[in-house]
N, C-alpha and C positions, 0 to 999 in steps of 0.2 A: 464524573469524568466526561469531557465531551470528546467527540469522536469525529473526523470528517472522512468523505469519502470523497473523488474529484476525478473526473474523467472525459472525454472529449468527445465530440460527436461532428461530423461533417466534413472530417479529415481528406475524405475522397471526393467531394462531390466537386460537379461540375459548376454548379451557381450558388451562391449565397455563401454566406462567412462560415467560419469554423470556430464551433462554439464547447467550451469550456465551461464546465460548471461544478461548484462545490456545494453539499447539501453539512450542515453540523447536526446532530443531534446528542441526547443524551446518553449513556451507555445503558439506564433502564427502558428506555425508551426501542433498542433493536428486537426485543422477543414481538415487539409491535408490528415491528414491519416485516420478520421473517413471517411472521402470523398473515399477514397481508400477502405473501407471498413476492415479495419485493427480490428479484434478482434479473440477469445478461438482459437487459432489454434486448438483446437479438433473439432469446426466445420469447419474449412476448409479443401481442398483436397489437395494430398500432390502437385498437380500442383499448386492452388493457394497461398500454404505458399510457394514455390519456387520464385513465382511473385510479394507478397509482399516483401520479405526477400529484392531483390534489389529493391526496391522501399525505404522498411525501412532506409536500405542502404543509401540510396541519401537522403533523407531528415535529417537523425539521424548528430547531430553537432557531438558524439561519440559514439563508441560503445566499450564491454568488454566483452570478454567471458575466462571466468575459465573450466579447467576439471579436473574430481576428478578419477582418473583412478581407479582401479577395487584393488587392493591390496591395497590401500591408505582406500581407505573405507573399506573393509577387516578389516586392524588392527584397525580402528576407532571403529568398531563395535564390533570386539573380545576384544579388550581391555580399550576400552571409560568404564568412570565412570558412573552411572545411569545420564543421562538424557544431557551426552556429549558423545553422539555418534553421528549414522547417523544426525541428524535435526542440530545437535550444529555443526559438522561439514560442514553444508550444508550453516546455517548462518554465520559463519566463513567467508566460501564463496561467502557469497551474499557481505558482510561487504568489501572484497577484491573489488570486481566489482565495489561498491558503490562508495567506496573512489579513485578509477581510474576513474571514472565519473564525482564527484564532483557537482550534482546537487542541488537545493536551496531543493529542493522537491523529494522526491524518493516514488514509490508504490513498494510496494514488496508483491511477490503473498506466501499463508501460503506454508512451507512443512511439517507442521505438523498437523495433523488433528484435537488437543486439541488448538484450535483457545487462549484461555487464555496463554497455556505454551508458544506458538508462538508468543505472544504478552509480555512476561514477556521476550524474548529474544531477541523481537524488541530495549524494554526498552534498557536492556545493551547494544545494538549495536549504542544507539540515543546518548550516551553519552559518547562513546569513540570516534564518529564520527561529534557530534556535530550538528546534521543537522536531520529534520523532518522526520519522516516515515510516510507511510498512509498502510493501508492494506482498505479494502471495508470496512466501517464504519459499513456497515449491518455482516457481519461478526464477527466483535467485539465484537458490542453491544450485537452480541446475545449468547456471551461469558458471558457477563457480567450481562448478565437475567437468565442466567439457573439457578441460585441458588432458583430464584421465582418459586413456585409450582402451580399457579394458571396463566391462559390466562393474566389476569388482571398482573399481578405482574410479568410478562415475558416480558410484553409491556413495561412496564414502567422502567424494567432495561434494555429491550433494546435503549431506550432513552437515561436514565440518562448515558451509557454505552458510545452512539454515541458521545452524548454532549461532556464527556469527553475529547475524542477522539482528537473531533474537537477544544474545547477549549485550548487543548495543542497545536495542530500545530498552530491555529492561532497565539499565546501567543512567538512561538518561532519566528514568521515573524515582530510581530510592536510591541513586548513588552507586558506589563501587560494590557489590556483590561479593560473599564471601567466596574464598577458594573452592569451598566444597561443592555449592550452588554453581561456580561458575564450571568445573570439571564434571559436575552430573550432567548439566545439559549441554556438553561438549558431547556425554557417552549415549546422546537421545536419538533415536536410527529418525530419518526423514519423517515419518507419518508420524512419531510421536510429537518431533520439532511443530509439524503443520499443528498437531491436537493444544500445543500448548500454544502457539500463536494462538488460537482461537479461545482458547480457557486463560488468557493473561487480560485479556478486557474484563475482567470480572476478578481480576486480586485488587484489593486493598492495601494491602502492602507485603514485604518480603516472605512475612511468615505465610501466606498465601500459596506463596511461589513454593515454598518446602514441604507444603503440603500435598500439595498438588506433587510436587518431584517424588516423595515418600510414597505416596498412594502408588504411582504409575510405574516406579523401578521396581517397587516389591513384588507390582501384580506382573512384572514381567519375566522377576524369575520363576 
């Protein structure tokens, strides 16, 4: 299974473009770079993103990098219609990256801070591209709880939110999902949804998924 990950950098600065990049790898290939300690370049030092970067390098099957120079986004923003400007521009660009990648799987990090509009842009890009988005299922789901006014009712949209999530990507890798499968991970509380987003890169197919469901309901009554 190959895997991409695609996220933006430069987004504020005051000179030079804003640059886009997608790294593909293989899905044996991640205990590699968690190993290497590969994670938020905001916590690392600009020596150690220099030393992952060739590392990323060597292991990555591809990489893609877009730039959005400084006049390009300029006109976007002066004359983009409401809610196709900067961010619709920026997804454009991720969509570019993606499709030169070509992974089964793609994460893509938000640039939009209204986690829902950034998810309603994912949508269109899943569908002219064909192929699965993931963004942090905590993220989402908690996109999709804020409408709830109460503690109570924020959890549980961010559940019902995550479920969602996951029930789509799963549905696009092996097809329609039994009922059973699909009502267990509807009853999966948020930290189980995140456990299983991160434990679905590693099923081989459905019987995986029920494995995995079996093991984690039982241990949970």
């Amino acid at each position: 299974m190959l895997i991409a990950g695609v996220d933006d950098a430069g987004r504020g600065a005051v000179i030079g473009p804003l640059v886009i990049a997608g790294v593909l790898v293989k899905n044996e290939d991640l205990s590699e770079l968690r190993r290497l300690g590969v994670k938020d370049s905001k916590l690392l030092s600009p020596r150690r993103r220099e030393f992952l970067a060739e590392h990323i390098t060597r292991i990555a099957r591809k990489t893609s990098v877009q730039k959005l120079q400084p006049k390009e986004i300029d006109s976007v923003v002066k004359s983009g219609r409401r809610l196709h400007k900067l961010n619709w521009l920026e997804a454009q660009t991720m969509a570019k990256v993606i499709e030169a990648l070509r992974p089964d799987l793609v994460y893509v990090d938000a640039s939009d801070v209204l986690e829902e509009r950034f998810k309603q842009q994912l949508d269109e890009l899943e569908e002219s591209l064909q192929m699965p988005f993931v963004t942090s299922v905590e993220r989402i789901a908690k996109a999709e709880g804020r409408a709830e006014g109460r503690a109570e009712g924020r959890a549980e949209g961010r559940a019902e939110g995550g479920a969602t999530v996951l029930l789509k990507q799963l549905s696009r890798r092996w097809g329609l999902l039994p009922d059973e499968v699909q009502q267990q991970i509807q009853r999966l509380r948020i930290e189980q949804l995140a456990a299983l987003g991160e434990a679905m890169l590693d099923f081989r197919s459905v019987h995986d998924l029920q494995t995995w469901l079996a093991a984690h309901i039982q241990t949970d009554q």
